[in-house]
C-alpha positions in Angstrom: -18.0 2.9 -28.6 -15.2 2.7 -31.3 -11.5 1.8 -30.5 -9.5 3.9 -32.7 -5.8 2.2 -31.9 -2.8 0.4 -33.4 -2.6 -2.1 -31.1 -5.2 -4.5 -29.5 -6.2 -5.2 -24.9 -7.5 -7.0 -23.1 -11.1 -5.1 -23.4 -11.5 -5.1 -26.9 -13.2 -8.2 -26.9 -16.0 -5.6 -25.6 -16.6 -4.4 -29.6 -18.3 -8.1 -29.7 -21.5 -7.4 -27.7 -22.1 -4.2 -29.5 -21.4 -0.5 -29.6 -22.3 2.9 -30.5 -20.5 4.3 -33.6 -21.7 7.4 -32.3 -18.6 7.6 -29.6 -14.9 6.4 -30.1 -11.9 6.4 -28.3 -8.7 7.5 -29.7 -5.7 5.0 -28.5 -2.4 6.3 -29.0 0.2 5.5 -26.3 2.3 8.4 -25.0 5.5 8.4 -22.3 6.0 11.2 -20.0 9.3 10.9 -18.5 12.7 12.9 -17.6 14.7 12.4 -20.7 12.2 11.3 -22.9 10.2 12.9 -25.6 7.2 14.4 -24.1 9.6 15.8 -20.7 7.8 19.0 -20.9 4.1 17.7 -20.1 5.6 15.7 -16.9 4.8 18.5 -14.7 1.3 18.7 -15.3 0.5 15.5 -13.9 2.5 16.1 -10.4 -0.8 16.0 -8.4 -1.2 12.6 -10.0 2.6 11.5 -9.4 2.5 13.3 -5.5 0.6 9.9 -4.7 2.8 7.5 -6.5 5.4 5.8 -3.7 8.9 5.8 -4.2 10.2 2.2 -5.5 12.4 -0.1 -3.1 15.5 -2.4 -3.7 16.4 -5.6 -1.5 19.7 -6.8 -2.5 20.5 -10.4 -1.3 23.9 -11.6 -2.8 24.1 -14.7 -4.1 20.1 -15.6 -3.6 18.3 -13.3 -5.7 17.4 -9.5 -6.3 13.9 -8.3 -5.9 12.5 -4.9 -6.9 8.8 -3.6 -5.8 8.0 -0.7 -7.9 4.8 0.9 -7.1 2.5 2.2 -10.0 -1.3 3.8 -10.7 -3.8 3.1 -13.1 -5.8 6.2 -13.3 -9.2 4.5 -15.0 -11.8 6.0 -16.3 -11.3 9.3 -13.1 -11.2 5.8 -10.9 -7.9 5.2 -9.2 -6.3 2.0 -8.6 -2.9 1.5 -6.8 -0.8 -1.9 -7.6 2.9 -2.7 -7.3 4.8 -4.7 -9.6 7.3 -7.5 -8.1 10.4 -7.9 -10.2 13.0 -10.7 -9.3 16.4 -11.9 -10.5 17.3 -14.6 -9.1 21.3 -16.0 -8.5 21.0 -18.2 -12.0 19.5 -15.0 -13.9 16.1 -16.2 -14.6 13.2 -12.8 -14.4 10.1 -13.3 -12.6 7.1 -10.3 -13.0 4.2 -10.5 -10.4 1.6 -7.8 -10.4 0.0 -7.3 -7.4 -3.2 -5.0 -6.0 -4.4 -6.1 -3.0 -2.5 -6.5 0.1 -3.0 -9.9 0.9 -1.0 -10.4 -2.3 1.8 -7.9 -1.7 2.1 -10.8 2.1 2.1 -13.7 -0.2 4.7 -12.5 -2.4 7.1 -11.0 0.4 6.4 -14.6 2.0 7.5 -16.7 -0.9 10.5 -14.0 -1.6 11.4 -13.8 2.0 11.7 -10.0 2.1 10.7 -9.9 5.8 14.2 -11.0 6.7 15.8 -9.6 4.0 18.1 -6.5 4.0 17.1 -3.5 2.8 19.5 -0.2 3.7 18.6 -1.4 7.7 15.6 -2.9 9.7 13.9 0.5 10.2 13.6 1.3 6.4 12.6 -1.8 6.0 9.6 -1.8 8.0 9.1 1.8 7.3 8.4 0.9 3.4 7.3 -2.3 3.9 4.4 -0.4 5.6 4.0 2.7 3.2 3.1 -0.4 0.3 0.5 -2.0 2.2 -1.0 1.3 3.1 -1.0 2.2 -0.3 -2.4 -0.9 -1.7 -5.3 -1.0 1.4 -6.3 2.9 1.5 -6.0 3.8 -2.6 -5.5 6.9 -3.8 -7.4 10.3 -3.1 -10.8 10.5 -5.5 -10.0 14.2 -6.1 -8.1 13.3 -9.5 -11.5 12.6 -10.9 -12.4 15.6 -12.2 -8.6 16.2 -13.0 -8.9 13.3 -15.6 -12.5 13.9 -16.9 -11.3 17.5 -17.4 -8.6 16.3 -19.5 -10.7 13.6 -21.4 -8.1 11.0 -20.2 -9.6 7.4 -19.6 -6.4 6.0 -19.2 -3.1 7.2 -17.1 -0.7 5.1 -15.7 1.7 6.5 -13.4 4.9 4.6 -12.8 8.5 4.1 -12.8 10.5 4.4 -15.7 13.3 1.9 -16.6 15.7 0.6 -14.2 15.7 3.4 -11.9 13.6 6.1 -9.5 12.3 8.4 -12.1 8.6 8.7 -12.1 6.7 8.4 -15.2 3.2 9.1 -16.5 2.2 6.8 -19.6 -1.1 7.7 -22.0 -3.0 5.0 -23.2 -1.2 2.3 -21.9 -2.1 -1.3 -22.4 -3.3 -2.5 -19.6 -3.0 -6.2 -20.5 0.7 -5.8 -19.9 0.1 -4.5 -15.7 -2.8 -7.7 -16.0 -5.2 -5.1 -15.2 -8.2 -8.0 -16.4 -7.8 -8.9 -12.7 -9.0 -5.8 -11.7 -11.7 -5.4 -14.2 -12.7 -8.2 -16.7 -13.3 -7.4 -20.3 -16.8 -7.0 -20.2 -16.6 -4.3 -17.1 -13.1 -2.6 -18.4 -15.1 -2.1 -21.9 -18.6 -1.1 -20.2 -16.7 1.6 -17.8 -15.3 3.4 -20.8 -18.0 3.5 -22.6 -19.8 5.0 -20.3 -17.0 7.4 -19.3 -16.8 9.0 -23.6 -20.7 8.2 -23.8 -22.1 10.0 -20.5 -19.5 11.9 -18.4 -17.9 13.6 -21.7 -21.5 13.9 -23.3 -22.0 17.2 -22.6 -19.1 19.0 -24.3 -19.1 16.5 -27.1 -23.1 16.7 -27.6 -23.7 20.1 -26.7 -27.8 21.2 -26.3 -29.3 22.9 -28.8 -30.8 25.6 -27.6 -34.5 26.5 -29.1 -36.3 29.7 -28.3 -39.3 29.7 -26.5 -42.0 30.5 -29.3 -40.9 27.3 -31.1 -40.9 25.3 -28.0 -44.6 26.4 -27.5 -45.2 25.7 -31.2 -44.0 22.0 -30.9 -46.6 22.0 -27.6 -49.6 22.4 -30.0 -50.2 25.9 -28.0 -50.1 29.3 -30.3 -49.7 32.9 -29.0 -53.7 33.2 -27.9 -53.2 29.8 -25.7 -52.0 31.7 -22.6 -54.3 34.2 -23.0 -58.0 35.3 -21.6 -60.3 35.1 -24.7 -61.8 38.4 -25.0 -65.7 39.0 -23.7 -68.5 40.0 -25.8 -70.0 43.2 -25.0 
C-alpha cells in the first residue's frame, strides 16, 4: 500500500517492510465542525457523534484546572474510545495525557485528585465520573463498521473542537498526535490498513470480470461435443 499524504505518522515506518503499489491511501486531513469549513457534512456522521460523551470541567481555584475531553478513533470500521486529560495548573504550565483504558483514566484522576474535587456538585460528579469509565471499559457499538467501509473511510476521529463543547469529526487525522502507537504499534496500525484498501474495498475497486460460459469451457480444454453422447454407428 501507498501513502499518498503531505504529512508523515506514526505508521509510515510500515512502507519499510514492503507494499503493494497496487493499493494506496489518499491522506488529506479534513475538519468537520460548527463554524468551520466543511459545517455542512457534520450531520452525516451523527450516528458516529451519538456515541461520543460530552466533555467535563473541574475547576479548583488556585491548584489547577483539569479538562477530560472524550474522543473516538474510528480505525479501519474498528472503534476505539480514549479521553484526553488536559491540565493547567496555578503557575500556567499545560500538561496532555491520553488515556484508553480505564485503569489509566484511575491513575490520572488519582494523581489529579478529581475524586475530591468539585465539579457543578457530588452527584454530577460521580454521575460522569462513571459515564467515562463505562465508555472506556464497554467501547463503542460495532455497527459503524459498515458505516465506515461504506464510506471508504479508514480514519475518523470524533472529538471536541477547541476550547469548548462542540463536537467535531476530523478526516485523516494524525494519529501520532492522540499517541494512538499505544494502541496499535507501527507495524499492526500499517498492516490493518492495508488490509482494510487491499481486501474489504477490493471488490468495488477490483471489480470481476465477468467471462461467458463458452470461453470458460474453452480455457477447460472441453469444446462443444465434450458434454455430449458421441453418436452410435448404425
Amino acid at each position: 500500500m501507498r501513502i499518498l499524504s503531505k504529512f508523515r505518522d506514526y505508521y509510515d515506518g510500515g512502507l519499510s517492510h514492503g507494499h503493494d503499489d497496487s493499493i494506496s491511501f489518499f491522506r488529506e486531513t479534513a475538519l468537520f465542525c460548527d463554524g468551520a469549513e466543511g459545517a455542512d457534512k457534520l450531520p452525516e456522521y451523527a450516528s458516529f457523534l451519538a456515541h461520543l460523551p460530552a466533555s467535563w470541567t473541574v475547576y479548583r481555584r488556585g491548584i489547577e484546572e483539569v479538562v477530560l475531553r472524550p474522543f473516538i478513533v474510528a480505525f479501519c470500521g474498528k472503534m476505539y474510545p480514549g479521553i484526553e486529560g488536559w491540565t493547567r495548573a496555578a503557575s500556567g504550565a499545560y500538561g496532555t495525557a491520553f488515556i484508553y483504558r480505564p485503569d489509566e483514566l484511575s491513575a490520572f484522576m488519582k494523581n489529579h485528585d478529581l475524586a475530591g474535587a468539585q465539579a457543578d456538585g457530588d452527584e454530577k460528579r460521580s454521575k460522569t465520573q462513571g459515564l467515562f469509565f463505562a465508555f472506556l471499559d464497554k467501547g463503542v457499538s460495532s455497527s459503524l463498521t459498515d458505516f465506515f467501509v461504506g464510506r471508504r473511510e479508514a480514519v475518523v476521529v470524533a472529538h471536541h473542537y477547541g476550547s469548548g463543547s462542540a463536537q467535531a469529526v476530523t478526516l485523516n487525522a494524525q494519529l501520532k498526535s492522540f499517541e494512538f502507537f499505544r494502541v496499535l504499534d507501527p507495524f499492526q496500525a500499517f498492516q490493518e490498513l492495508s488490509m482494510f484498501f487491499g481486501n474489504i474495498l477490493a471488490p468495488e475497486s477490483r471489480p470481476m470480470v465477468s467471462i461467458e460460459d463458452k470461453y470458460r469451457i474453452a480455457q477447460a480444454g472441453f469444446d462443444k461435443r465434450s458434454f455430449r453422447k458421441a453418436p452410435s454407428k448404425r
